[in-house]
N, C-alpha and C positions, 0 to 999 in steps of 0.2 A: 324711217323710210330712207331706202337709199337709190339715189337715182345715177346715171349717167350722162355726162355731156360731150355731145360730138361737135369738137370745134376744130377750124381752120386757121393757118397762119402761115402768112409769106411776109418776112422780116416786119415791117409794123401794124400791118392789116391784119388782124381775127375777126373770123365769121363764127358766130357760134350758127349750129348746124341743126340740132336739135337736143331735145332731154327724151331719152328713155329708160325703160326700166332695167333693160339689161344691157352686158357688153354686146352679146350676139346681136340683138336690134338696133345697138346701133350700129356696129360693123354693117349689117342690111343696107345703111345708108349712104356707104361711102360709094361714091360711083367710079370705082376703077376693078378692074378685074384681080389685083395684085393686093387683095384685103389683108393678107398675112404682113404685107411690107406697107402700110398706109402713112406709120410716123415719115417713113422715108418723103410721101406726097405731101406733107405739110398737116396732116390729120391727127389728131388726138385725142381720147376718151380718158376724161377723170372724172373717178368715184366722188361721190359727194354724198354724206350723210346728212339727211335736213334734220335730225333731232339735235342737231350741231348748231343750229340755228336758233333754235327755239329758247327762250329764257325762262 
């Protein structure tokens, strides 16, 4: 299963934001009008595979 996480960072602070199933939902939750350019706001979605997890 593979999930996405939407987290935030401004030089030592991250907020993770949520985990969703896809890129598009979580792009949904960025709250700036400028979603194409979000890395630029401190925003970033990384893939994560949880059978990576699993032993």
């Amino acid at each position: 299963m593979v999930v996405y996480v939407l987290w935030w960072q401004k030089y030592d602070n991250v907020e993770i934001w949520g985990v969703y199933s896809s890129v598009e939902e979580a792009k949904k939750h960025i709250p700036d009008d400028d979603v194409e350019n979000y890395e630029c706001e401190g925003f970033s979605i990384e893939e994560f595979d949880l059978d990576d997890f699993v032993s």
